[in-house]
N, CA, C and O atoms as a Tripos MOL2 file, in Angstrom:
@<TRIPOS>MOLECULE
protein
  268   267    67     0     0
PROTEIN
NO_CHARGES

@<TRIPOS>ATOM
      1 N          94.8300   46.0290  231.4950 N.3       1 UNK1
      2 CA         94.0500   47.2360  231.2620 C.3       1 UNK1
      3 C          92.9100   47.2830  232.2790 C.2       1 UNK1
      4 O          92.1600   46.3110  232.3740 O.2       1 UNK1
      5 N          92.7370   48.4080  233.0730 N.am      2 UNK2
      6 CA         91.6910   48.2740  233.8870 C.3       2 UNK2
      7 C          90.0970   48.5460  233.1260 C.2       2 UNK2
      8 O          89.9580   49.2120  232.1000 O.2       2 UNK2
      9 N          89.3990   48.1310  233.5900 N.am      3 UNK3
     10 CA         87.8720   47.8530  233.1760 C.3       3 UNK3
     11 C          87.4510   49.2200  232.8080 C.2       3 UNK3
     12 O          87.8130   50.1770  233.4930 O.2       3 UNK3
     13 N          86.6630   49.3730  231.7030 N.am      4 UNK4
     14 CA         86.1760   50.6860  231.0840 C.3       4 UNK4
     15 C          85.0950   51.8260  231.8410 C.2       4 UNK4
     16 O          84.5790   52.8510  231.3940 O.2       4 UNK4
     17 N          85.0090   51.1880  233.1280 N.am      5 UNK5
     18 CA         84.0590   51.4480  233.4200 C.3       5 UNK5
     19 C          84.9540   52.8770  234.9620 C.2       5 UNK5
     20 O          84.6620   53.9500  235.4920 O.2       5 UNK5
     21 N          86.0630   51.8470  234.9930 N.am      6 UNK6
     22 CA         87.0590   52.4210  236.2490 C.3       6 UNK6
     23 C          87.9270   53.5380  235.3200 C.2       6 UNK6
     24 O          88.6470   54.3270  235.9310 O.2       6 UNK6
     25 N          87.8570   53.6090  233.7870 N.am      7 UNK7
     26 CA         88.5020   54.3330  233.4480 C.3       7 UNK7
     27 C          87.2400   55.9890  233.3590 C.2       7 UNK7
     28 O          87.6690   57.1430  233.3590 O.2       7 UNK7
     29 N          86.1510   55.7160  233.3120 N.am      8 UNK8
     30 CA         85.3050   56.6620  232.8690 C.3       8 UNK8
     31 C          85.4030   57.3950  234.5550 C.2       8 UNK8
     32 O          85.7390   58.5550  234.7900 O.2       8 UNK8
     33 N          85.0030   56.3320  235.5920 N.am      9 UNK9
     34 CA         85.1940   57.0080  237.2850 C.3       9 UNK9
     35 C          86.9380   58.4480  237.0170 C.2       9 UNK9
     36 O          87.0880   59.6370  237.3000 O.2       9 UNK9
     37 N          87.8340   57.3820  236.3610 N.am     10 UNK10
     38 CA         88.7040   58.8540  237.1170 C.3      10 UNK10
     39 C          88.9430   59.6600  235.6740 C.2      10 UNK10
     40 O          90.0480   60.1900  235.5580 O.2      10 UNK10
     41 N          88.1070   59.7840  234.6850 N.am     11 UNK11
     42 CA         87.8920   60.7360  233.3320 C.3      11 UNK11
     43 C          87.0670   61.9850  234.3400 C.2      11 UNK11
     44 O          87.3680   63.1550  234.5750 O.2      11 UNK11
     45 N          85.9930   61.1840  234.7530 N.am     12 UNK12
     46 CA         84.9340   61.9910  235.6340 C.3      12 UNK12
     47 C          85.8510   62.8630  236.8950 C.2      12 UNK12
     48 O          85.5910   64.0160  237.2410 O.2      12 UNK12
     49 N          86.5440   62.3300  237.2510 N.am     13 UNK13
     50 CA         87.4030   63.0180  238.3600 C.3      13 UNK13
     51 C          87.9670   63.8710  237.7080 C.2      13 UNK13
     52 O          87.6860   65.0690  237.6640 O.2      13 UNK13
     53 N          88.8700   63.2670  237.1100 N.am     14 UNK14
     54 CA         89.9810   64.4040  236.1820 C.3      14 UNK14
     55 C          89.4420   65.5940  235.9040 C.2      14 UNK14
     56 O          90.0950   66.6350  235.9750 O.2      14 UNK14
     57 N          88.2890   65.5470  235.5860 N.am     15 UNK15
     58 CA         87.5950   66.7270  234.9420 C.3      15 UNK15
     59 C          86.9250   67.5750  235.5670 C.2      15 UNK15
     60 O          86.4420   68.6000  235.0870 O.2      15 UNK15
     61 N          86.8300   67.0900  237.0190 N.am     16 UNK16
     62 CA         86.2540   67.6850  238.1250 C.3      16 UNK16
     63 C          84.9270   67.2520  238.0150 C.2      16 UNK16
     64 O          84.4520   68.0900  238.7820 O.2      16 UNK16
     65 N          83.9870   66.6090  237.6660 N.am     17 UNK17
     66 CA         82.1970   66.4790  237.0110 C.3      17 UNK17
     67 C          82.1090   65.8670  238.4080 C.2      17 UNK17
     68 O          83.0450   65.2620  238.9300 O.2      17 UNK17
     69 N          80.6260   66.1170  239.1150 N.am     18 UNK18
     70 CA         80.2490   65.1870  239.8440 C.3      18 UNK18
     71 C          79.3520   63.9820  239.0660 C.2      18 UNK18
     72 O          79.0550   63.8620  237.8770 O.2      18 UNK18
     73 N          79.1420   63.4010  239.8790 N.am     19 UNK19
     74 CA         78.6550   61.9090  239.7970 C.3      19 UNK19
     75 C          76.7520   62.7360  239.3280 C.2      19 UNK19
     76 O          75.9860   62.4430  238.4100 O.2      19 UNK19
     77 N          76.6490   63.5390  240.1870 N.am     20 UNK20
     78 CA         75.5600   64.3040  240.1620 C.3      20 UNK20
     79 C          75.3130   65.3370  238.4070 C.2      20 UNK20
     80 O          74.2650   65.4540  237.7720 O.2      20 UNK20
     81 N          75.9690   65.6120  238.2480 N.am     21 UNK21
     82 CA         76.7360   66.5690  237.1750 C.3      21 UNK21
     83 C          76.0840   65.7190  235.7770 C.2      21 UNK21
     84 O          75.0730   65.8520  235.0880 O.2      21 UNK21
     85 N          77.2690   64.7790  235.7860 N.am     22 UNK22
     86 CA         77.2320   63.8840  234.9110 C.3      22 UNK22
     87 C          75.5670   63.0410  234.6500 C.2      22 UNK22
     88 O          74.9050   63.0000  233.6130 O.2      22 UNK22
     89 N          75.3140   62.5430  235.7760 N.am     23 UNK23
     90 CA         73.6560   62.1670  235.6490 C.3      23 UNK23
     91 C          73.0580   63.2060  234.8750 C.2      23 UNK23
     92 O          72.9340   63.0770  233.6570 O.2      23 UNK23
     93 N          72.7670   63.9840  235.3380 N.am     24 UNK24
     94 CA         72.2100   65.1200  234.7530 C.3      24 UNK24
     95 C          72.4230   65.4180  233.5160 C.2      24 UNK24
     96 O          71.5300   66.0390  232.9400 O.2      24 UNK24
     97 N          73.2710   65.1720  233.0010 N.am     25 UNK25
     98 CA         73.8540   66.0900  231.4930 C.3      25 UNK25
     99 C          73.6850   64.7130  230.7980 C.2      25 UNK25
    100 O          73.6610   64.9710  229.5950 O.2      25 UNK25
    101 N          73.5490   63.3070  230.9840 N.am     26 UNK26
    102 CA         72.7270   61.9380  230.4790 C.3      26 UNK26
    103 C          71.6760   61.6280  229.9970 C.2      26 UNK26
    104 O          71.2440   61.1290  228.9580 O.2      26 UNK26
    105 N          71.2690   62.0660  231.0740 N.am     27 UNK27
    106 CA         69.7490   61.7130  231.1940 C.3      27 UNK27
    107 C          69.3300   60.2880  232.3510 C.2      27 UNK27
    108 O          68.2200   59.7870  232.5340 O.2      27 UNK27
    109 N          70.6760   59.9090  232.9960 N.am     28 UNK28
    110 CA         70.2200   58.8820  233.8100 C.3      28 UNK28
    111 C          70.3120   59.8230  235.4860 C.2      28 UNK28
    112 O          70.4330   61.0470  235.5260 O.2      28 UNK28
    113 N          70.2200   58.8850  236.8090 N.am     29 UNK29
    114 CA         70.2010   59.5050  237.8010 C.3      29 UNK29
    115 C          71.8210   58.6830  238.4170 C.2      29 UNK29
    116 O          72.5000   57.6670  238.2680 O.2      29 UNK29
    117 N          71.7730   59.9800  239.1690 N.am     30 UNK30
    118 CA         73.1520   59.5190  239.7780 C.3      30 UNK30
    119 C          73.1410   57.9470  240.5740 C.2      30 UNK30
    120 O          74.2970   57.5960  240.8110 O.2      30 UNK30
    121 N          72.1560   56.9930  241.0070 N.am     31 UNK31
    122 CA         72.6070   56.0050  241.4200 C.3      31 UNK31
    123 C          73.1550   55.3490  240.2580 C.2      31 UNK31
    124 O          74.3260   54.9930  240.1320 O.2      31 UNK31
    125 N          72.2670   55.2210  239.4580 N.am     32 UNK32
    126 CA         73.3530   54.9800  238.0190 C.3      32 UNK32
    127 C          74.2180   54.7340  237.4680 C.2      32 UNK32
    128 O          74.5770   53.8330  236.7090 O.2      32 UNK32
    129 N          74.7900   56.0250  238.0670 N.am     33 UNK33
    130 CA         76.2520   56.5540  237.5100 C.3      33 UNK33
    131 C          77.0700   55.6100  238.3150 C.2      33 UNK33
    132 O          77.5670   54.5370  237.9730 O.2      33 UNK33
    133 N          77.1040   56.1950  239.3910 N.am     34 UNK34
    134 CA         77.6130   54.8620  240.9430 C.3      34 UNK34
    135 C          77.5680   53.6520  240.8100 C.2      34 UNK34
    136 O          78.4650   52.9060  241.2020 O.2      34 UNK34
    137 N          76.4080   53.2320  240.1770 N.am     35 UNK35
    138 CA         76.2850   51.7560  239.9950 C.3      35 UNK35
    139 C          77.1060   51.1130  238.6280 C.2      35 UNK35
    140 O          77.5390   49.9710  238.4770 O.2      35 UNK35
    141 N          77.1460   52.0940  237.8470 N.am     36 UNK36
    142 CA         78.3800   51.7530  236.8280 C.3      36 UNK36
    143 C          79.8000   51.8380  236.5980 C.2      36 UNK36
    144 O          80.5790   51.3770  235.7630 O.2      36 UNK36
    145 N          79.9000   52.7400  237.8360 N.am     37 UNK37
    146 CA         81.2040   52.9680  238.0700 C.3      37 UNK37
    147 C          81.9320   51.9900  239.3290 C.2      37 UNK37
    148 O          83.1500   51.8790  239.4650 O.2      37 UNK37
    149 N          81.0380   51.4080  240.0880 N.am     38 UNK38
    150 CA         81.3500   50.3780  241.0540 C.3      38 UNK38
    151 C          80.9180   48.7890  240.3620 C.2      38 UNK38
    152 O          80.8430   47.8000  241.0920 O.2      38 UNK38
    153 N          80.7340   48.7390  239.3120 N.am     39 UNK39
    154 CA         80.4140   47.5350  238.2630 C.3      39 UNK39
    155 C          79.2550   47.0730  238.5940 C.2      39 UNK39
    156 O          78.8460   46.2270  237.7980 O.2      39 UNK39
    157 N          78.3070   47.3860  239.7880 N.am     40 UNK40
    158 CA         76.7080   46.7060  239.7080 C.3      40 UNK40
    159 C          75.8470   46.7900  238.7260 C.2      40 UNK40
    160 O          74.9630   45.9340  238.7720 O.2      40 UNK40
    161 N          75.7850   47.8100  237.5190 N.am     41 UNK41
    162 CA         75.1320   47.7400  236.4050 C.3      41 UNK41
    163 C          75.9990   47.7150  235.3560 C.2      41 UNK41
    164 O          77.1370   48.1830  235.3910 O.2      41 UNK41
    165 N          75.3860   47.0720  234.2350 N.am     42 UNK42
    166 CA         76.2230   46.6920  233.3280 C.3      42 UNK42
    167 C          76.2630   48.5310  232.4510 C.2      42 UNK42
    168 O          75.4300   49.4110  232.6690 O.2      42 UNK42
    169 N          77.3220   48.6320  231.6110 N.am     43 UNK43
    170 CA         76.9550   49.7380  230.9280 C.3      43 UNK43
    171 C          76.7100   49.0940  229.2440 C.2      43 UNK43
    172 O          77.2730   48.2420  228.5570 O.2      43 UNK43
    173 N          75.6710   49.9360  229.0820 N.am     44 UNK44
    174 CA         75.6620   50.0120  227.3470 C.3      44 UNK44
    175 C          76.3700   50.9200  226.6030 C.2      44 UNK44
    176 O          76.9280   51.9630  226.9420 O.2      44 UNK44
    177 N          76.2470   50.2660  225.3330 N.am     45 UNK45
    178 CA         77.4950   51.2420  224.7030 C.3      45 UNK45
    179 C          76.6390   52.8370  224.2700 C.2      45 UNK45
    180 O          77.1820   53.9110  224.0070 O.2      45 UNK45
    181 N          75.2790   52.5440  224.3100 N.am     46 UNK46
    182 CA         74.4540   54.4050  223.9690 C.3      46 UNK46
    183 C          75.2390   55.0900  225.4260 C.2      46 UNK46
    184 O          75.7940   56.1860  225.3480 O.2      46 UNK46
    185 N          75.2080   54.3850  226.5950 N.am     47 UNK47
    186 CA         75.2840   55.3110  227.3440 C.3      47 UNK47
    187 C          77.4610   55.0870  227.6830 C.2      47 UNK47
    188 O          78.1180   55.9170  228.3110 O.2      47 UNK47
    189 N          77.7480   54.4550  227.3760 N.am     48 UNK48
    190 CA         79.0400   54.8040  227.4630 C.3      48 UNK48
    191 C          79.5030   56.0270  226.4250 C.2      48 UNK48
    192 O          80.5740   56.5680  226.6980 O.2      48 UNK48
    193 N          78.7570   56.5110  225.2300 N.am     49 UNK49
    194 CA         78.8450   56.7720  224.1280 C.3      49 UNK49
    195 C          78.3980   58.6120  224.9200 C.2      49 UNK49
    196 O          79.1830   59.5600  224.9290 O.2      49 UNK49
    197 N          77.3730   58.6200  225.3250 N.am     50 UNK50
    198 CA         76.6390   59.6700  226.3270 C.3      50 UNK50
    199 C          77.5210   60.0400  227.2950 C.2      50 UNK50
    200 O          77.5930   61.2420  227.5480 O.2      50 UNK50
    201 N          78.2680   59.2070  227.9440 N.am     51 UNK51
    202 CA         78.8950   59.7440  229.2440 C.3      51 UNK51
    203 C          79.9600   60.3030  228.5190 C.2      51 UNK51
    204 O          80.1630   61.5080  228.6630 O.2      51 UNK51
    205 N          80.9260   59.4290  227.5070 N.am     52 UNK52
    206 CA         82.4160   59.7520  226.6860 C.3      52 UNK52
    207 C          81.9090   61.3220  226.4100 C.2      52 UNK52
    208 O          82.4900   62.0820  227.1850 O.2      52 UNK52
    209 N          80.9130   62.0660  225.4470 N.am     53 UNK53
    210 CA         80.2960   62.9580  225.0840 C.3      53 UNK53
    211 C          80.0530   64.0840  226.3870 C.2      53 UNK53
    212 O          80.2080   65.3050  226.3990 O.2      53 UNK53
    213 N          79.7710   63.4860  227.0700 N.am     54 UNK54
    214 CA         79.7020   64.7760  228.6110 C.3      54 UNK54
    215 C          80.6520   65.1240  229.0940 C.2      54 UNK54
    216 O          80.8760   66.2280  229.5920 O.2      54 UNK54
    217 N          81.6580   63.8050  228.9680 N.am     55 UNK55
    218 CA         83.2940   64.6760  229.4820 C.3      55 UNK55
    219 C          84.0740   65.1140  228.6870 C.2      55 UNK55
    220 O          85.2240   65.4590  228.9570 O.2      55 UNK55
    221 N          83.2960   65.1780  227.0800 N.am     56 UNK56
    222 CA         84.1620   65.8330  226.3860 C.3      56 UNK56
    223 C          85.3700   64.8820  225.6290 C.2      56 UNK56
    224 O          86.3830   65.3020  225.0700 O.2      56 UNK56
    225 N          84.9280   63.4620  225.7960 N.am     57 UNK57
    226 CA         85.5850   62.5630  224.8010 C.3      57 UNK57
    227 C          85.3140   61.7410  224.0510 C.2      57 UNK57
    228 O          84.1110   61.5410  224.2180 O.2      57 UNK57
    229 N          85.7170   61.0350  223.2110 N.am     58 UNK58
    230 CA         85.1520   60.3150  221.8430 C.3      58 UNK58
    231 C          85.6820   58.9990  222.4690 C.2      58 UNK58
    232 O          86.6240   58.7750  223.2300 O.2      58 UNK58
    233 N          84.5690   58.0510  221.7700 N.am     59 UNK59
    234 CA         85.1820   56.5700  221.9280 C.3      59 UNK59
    235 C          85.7280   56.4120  221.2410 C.2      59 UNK59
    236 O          85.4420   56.9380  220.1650 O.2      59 UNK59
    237 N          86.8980   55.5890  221.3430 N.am     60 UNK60
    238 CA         87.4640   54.5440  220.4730 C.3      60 UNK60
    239 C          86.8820   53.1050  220.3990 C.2      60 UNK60
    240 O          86.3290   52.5910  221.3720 O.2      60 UNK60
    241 N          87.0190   52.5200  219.2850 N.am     61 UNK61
    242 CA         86.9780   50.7750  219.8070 C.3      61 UNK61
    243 C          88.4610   50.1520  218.9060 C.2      61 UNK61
    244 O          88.8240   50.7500  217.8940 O.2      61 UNK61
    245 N          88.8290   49.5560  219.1490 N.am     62 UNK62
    246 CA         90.3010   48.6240  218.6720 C.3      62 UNK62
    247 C          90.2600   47.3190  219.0730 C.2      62 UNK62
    248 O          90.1800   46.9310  220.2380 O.2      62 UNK62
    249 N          90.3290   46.5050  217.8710 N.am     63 UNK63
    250 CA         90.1830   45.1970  217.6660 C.3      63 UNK63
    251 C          91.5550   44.5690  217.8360 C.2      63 UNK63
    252 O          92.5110   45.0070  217.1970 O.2      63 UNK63
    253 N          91.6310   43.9210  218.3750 N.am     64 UNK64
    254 CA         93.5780   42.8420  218.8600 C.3      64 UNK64
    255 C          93.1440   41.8240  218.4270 C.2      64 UNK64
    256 O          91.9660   41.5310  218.6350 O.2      64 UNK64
    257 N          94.0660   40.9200  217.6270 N.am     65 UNK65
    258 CA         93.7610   39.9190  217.5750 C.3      65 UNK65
    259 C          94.8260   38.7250  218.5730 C.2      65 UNK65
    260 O          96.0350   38.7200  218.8040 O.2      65 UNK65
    261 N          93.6660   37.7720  218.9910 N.am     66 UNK66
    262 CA         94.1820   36.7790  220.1440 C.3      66 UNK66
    263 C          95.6360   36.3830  219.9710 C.2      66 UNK66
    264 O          96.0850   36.7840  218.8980 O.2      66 UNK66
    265 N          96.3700   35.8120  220.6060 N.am     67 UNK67
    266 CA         97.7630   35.5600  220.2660 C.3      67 UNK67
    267 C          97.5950   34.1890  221.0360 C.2      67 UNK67
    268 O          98.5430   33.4080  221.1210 O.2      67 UNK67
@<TRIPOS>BOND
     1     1     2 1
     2     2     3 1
     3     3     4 2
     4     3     5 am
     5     5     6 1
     6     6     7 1
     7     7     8 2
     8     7     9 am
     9     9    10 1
    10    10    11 1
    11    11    12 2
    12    11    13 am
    13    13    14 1
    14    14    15 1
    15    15    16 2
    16    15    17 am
    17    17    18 1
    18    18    19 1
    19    19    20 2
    20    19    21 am
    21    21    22 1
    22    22    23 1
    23    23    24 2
    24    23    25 am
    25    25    26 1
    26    26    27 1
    27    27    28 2
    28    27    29 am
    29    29    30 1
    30    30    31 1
    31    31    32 2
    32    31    33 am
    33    33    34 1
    34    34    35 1
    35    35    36 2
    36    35    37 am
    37    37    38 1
    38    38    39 1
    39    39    40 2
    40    39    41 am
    41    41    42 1
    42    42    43 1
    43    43    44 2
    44    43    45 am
    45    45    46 1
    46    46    47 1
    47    47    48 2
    48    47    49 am
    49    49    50 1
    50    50    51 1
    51    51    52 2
    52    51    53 am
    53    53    54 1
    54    54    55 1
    55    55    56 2
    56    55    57 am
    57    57    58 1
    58    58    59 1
    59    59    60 2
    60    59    61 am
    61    61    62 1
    62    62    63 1
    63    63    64 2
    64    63    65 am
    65    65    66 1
    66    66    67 1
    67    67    68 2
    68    67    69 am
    69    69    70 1
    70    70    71 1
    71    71    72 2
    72    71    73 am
    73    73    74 1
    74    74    75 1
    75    75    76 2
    76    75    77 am
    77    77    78 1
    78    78    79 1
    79    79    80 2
    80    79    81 am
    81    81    82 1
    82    82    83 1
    83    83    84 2
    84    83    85 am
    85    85    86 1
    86    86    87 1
    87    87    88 2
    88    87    89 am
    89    89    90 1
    90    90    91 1
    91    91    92 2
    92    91    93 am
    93    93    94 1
    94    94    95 1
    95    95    96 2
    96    95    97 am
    97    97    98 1
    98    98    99 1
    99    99   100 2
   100    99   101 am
   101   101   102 1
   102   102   103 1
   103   103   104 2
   104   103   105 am
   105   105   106 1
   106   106   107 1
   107   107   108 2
   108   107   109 am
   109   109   110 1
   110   110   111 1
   111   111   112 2
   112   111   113 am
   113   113   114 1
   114   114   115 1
   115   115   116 2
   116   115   117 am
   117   117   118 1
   118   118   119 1
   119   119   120 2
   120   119   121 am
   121   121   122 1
   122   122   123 1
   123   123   124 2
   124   123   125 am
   125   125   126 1
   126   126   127 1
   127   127   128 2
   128   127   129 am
   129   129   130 1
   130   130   131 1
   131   131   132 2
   132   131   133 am
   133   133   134 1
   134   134   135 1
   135   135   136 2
   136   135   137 am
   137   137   138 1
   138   138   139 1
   139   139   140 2
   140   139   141 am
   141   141   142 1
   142   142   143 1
   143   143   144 2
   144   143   145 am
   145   145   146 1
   146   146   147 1
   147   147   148 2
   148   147   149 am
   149   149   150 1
   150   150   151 1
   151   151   152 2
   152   151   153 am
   153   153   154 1
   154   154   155 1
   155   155   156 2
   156   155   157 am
   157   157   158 1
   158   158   159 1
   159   159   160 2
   160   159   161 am
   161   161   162 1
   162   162   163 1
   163   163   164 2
   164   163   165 am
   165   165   166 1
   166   166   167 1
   167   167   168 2
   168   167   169 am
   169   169   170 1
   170   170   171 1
   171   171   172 2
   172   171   173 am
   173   173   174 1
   174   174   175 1
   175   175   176 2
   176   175   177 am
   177   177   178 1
   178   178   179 1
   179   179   180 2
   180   179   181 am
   181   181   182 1
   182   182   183 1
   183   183   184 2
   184   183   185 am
   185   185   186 1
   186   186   187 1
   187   187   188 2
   188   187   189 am
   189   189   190 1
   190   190   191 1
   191   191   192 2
   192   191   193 am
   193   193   194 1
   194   194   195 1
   195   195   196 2
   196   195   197 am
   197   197   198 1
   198   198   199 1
   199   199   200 2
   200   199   201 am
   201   201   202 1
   202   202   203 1
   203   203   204 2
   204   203   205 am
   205   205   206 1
   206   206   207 1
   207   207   208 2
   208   207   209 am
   209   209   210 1
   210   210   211 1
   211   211   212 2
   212   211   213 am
   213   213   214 1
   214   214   215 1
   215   215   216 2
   216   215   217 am
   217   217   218 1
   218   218   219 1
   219   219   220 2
   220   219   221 am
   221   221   222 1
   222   222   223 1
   223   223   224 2
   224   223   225 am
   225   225   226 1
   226   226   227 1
   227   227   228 2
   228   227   229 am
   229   229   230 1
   230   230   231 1
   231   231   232 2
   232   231   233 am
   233   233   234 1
   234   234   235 1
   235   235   236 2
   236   235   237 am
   237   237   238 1
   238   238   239 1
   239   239   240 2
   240   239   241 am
   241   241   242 1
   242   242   243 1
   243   243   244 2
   244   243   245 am
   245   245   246 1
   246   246   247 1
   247   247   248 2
   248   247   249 am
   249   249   250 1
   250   250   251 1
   251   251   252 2
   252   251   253 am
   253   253   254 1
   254   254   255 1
   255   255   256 2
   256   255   257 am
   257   257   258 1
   258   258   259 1
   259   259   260 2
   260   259   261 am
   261   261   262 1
   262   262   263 1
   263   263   264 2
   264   263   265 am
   265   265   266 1
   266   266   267 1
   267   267   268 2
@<TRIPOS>SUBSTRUCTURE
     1 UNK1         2 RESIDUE 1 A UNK
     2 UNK2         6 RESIDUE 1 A UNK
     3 UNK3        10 RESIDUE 1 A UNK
     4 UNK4        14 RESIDUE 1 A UNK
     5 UNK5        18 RESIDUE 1 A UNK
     6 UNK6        22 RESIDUE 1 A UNK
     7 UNK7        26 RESIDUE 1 A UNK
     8 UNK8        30 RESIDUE 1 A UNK
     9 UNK9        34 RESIDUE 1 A UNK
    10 UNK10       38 RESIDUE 1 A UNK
    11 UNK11       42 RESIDUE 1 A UNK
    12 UNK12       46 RESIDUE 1 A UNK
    13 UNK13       50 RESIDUE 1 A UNK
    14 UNK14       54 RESIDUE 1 A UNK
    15 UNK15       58 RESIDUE 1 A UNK
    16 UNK16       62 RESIDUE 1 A UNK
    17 UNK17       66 RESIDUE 1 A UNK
    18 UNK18       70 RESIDUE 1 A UNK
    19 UNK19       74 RESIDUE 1 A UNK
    20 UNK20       78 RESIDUE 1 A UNK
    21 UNK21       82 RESIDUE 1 A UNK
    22 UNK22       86 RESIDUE 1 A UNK
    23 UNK23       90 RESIDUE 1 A UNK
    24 UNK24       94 RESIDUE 1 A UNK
    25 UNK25       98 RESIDUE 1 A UNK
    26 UNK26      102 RESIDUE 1 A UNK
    27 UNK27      106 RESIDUE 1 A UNK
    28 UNK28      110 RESIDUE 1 A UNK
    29 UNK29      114 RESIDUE 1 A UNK
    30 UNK30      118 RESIDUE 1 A UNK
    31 UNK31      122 RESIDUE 1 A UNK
    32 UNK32      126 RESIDUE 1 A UNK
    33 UNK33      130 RESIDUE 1 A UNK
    34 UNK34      134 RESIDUE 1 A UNK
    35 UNK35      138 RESIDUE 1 A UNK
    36 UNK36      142 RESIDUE 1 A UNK
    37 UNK37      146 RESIDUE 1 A UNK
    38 UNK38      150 RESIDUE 1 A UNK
    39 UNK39      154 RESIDUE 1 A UNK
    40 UNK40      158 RESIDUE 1 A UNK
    41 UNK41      162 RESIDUE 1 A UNK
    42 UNK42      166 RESIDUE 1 A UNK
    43 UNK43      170 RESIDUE 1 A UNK
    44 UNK44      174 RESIDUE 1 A UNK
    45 UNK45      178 RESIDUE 1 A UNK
    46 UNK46      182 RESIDUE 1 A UNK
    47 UNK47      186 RESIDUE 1 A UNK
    48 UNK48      190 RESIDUE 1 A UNK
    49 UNK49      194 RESIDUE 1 A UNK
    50 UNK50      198 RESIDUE 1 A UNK
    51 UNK51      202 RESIDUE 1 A UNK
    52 UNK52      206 RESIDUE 1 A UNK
    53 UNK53      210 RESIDUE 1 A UNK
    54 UNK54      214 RESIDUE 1 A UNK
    55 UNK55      218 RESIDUE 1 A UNK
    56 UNK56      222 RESIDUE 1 A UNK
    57 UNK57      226 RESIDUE 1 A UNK
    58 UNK58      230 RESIDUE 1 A UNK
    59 UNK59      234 RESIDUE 1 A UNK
    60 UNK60      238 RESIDUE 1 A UNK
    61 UNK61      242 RESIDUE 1 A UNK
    62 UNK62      246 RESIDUE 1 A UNK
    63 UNK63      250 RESIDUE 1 A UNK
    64 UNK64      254 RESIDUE 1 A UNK
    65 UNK65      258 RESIDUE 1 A UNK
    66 UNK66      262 RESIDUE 1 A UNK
    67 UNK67      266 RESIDUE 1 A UNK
């Protein structure tokens, strides 16, 4: 599964939003955004929760258990 963070980069594409867009409608600034989407900042779940909400999607969370 690729990293949650590479899945929100092409949600953001898909949807057409800029990087700029998306900052904005947060409340953070676009280096930010960049920096979470290239993994230099960690994300929290308020603002994964904020971004899911700007593009118009809900989180999930799902628990697996180890095998």
């Amino acid at each position: 599964m690729s990293d949650i963070r590479h899945q929100l980069r092409d949600l953001r594409v898909k949807e057409g939003v800029t990087q700029t867009d998306l900052a904005k409608s947060v409340g953070l600034n676009r280096t930010s955004i960049t920096n979470i989407e290239s993994l230099r900042q960690k994300l929290t779940m308020d603002n994964l929760i904020c971004i899911a909400d700007a593009l118009d999607y809900r989180v999930e969370v799902k628990f697996v258990k180890r095998r």
